[in-house]
C-alpha positions in Angstrom: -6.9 10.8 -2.8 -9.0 13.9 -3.9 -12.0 15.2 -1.9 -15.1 13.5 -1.9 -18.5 14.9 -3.8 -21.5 13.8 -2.4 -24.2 12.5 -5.0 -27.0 11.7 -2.8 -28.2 11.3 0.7 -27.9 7.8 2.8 -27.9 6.8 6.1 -26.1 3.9 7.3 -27.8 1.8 9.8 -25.8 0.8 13.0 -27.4 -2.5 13.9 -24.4 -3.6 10.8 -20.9 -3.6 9.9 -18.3 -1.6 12.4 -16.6 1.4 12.3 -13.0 0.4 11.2 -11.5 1.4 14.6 -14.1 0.0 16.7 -14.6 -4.1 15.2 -14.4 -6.4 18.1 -10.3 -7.4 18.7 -10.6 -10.6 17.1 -12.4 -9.5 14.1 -10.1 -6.6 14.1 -6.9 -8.9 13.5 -8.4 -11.0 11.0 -8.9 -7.5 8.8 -5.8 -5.9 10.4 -2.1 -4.9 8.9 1.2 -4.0 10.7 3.2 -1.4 9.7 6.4 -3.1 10.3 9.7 -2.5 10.8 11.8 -5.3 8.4 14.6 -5.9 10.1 18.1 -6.8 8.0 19.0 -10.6 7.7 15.2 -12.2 7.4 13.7 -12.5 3.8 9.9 -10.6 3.8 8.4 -14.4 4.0 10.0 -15.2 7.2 8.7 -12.1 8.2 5.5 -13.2 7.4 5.8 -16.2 8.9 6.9 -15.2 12.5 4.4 -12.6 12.6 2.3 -15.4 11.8 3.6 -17.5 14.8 3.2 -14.7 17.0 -0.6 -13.9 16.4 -1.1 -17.2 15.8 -3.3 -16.0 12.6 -4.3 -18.5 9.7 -2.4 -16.4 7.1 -0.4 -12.9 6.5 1.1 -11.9 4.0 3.2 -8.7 2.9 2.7 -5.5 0.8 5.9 -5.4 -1.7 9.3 -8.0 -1.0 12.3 -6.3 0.3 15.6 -7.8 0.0 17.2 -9.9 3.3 19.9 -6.3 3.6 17.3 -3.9 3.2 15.0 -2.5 5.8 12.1 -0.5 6.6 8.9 -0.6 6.4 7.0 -4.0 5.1 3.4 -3.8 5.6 1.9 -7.2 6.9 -1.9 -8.0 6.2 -3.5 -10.7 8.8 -6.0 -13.5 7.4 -8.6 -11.6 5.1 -6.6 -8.5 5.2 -4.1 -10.6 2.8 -6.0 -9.8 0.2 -6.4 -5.8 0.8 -2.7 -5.7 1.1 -2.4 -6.6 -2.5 -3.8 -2.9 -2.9 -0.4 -1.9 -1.7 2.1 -3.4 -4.5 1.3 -0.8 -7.3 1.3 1.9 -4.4 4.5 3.9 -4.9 7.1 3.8 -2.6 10.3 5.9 -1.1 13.2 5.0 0.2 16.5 6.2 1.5 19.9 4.7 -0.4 23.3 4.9 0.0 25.0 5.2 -3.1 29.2 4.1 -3.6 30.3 5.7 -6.5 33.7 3.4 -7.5 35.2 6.9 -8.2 34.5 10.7 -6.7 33.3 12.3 -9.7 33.0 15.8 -7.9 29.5 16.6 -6.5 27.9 19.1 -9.2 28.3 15.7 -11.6 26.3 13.9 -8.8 23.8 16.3 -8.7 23.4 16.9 -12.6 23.3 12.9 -13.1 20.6 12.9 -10.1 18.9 15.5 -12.5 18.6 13.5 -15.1 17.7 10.2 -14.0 14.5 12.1 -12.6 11.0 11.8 -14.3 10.6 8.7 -16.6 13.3 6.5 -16.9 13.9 2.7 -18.6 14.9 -0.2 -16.5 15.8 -3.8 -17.3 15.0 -5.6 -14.2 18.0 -7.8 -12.6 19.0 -10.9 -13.5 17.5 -12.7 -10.4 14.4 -10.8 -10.3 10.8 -12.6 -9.7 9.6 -10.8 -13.1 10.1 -10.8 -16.8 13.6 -9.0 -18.1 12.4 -7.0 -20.7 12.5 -3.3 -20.6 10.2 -1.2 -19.1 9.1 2.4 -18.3 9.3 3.5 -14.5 8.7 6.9 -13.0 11.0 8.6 -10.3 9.2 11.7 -8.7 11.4 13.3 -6.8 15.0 12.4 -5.5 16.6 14.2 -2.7 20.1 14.4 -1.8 21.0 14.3 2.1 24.6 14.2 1.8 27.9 13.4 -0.3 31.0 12.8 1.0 33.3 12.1 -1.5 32.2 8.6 -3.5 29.1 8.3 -0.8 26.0 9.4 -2.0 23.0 9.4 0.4 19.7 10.2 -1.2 15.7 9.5 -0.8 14.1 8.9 -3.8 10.5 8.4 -4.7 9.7 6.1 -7.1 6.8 3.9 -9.3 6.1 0.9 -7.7 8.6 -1.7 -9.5 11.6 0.4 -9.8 14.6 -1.2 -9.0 16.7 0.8 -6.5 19.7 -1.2 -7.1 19.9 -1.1 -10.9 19.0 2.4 -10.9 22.6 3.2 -9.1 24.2 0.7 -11.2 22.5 2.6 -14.5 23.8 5.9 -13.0 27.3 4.9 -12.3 27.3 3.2 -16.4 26.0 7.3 -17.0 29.2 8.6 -15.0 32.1 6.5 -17.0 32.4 5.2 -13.5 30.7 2.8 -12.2 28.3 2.3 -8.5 26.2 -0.1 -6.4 23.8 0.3 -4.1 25.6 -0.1 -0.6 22.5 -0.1 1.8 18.5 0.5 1.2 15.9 1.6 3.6 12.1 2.0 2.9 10.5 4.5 4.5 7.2 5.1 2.5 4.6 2.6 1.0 1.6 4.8 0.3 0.4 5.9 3.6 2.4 3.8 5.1 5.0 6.1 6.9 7.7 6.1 9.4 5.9 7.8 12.0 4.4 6.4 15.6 2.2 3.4 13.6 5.5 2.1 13.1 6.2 -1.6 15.1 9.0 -4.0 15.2 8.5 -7.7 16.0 9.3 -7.0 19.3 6.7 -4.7 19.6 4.1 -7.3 17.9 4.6 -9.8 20.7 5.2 -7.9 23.6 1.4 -6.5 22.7 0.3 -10.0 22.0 1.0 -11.1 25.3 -0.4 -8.3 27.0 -3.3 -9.2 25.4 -3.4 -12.8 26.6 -1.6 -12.4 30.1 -3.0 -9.2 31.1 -6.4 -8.9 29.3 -5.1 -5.6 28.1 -5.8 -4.7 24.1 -4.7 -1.7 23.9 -1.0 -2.4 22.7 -2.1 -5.1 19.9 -4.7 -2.2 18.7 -1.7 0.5 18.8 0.2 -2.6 16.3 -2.5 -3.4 14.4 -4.1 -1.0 11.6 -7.1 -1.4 9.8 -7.1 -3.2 6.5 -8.4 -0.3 5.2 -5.1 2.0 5.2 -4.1 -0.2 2.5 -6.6 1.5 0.7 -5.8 5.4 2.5 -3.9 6.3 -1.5 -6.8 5.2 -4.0 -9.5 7.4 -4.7 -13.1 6.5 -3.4 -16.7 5.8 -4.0 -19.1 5.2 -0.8 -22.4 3.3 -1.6 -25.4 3.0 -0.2 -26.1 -0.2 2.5 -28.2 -1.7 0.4 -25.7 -2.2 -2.5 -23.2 -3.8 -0.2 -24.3 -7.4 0.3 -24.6 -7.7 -3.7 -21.1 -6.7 -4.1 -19.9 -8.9 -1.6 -21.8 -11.7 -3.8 -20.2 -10.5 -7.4 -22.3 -7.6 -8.7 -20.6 -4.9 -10.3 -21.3 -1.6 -8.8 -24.1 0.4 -10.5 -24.8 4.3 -10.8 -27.9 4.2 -8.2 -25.4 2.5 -5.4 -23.1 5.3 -5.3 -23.8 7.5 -2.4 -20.2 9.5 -2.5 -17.3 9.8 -4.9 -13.4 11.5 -4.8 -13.5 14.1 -7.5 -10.3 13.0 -9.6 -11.5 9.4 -10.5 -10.4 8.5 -14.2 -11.8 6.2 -16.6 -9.4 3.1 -15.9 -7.8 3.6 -12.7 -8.6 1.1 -9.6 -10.5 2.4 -7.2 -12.0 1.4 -3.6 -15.5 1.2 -2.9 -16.3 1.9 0.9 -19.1 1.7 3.2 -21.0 4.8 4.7 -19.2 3.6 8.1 -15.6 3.9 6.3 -15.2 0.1 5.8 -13.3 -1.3 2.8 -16.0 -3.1 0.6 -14.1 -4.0 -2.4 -11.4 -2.4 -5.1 -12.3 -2.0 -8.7 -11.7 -0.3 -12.2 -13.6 2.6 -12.9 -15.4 2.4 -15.9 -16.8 6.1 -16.0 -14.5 9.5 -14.9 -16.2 11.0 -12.1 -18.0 13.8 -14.0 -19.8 11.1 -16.0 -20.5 9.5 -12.4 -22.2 12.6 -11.3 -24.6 12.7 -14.4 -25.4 9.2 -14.7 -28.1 7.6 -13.0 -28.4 4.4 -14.1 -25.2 2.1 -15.7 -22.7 0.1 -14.4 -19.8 3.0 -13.0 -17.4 0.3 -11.8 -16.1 -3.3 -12.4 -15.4 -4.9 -9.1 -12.3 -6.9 -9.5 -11.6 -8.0 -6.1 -13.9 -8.2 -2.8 -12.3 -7.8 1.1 -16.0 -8.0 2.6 -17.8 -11.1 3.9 -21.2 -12.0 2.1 -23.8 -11.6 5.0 -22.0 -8.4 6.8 -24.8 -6.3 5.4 -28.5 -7.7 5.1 -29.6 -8.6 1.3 -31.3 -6.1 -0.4 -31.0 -7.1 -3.7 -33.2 -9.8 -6.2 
């Protein structure tokens, strides 16, 4: 996300709303996501469910399906933070793959083949995938190689949400005369979502949960729990005023005298999130203007709210 310009002046006003690291615990788990650590073996939904079982939530759901063998890191959204995870499945990703060639080619072939299948590249999807097979345009921005050891390629590759990790070693082993598979997968980036301390196993998720109800102590299930809004941490940004808040949470589209702030790189098209002076996630929506049109305008609709993460009533109606 680029920097954020500041349009005009506003003050938020404290008697509404929370800052997203300070809502009340309950409220925080109901708009909270786990960065979590998929284990191998479980499909993502089981995932889901058990971490529902463990909260004992009304609903979670996860941000992009990983395979039962691979692991790493499935973001899970809790009750209304189901919906803000959604943010997440065009997000790119990386990952770390181990590549069998069925031959050992030599490594500068590996390398130069690596090369190539950098940048754009077409994809069929598998046979068993959840989406259509017909072929399609993804983009791989960078791939790193960690090590080769005769017909064992390890590599992390960063990728377009969509790409297919598996079909993209089977497409470079058809490129070598050879022939490959992907032997293990690990995900270790979904936007913001990193491999770093944030990260949480199911172990982790109930141990903290009951801390929280045996020994009064919230501290753990807030270390496990992130705001809903880091599913929104890689869109650009506008922050509105208070008093347009309530009307976007009832269906308005956002208007040119709302906006308060705006990330500098917005273009016409691309989805954006729309965020409260007090950093909370308000909605996501297409931007209808770039944002050198949103700094001259002051009247027009800027943005087409597509989706909505904020309760109607959070913020006082100021609207007719």
């Amino acid at each position: 996300m680029t920097e954020l310009q500041v349009k005009a002046y506003g003050k938020t006003d404290p008697n509404y709303g929370h800052l997203p690291n300070e809502r009340p615990l309950e409220e925080h788990l109901s708009k909270g996501i786990i960065n979590l650590d998929k284990p191998i073996g479980p499909t993502s939904h089981e995932i889901d469910a058990w971490v529902k079982r463990i909260l004992k939530c009304s609903k979670t759901g996860h941000g992009g399906t990983l395979d039962p063998r691979v692991t790493g890191i499935l973001p899970v959204g809790i009750d209304t933070a189901t919906r803000a995870i959604q943010l997440l499945l065009e997000a790119p990703k990386e990952y770390v793959c181990l590549m069998h060639l069925h031959e050992d080619v030599g490594e500068d072939r590996v390398v130069n083949i690596l090369e190539e299948f950098t940048g754009k590249i077409f994809q069929t999807p598998p046979l068993h995938s959840a989406v259509k097979r017909e072929l399609r345009v993804r983009k791989i921005y960078y791939v790193n190689i960690l090590e080769i050891e005769g017909p064992d390629v390890l590599f992390k590759i960063g990728c377009e949400a969509g790409t297919y990790i598996r079909k993209y070693c089977h497409d470079i082993g058809q490129a070598l005369g050879c022939g490959a598979h992907m032997a293990e997968l690990r995900r270790t980036r979904v936007a913001d979502f990193k491999e770093d301390e944030t990260l949480k196993t199911l172990q982790d998720v109930n141990d903290a949960y009951h801390y929280w109800k045996e020994d009064d102590n919230e501290t753990p299930l807030r270390d496990c729990v992130l705001p809903m809004e880091k599913a929104a941490s890689h869109l650009n940004k506008i922050v509105i005023r208070d008093s347009a808040v309530d009307a976007l949470c009832h269906g308005a589209d956002l208007a040119a005298g709302g906006i308060l702030q705006y990330s500098e790189g917005i273009r016409k098209n691309e989805t954006l999130a729309i965020m409260t002076l007090k950093g909370e996630l308000v909605a996501a929506g297409l931007a209808l203007h770039s944002a050198s049109e949103i700094e001259s305008a002051d009247k027009g609709i800027m943005v087409d709210i597509k989706k909505v993460f904020m309760e109607p009533g959070t913020y006082p109606m100021m609207w007719k």
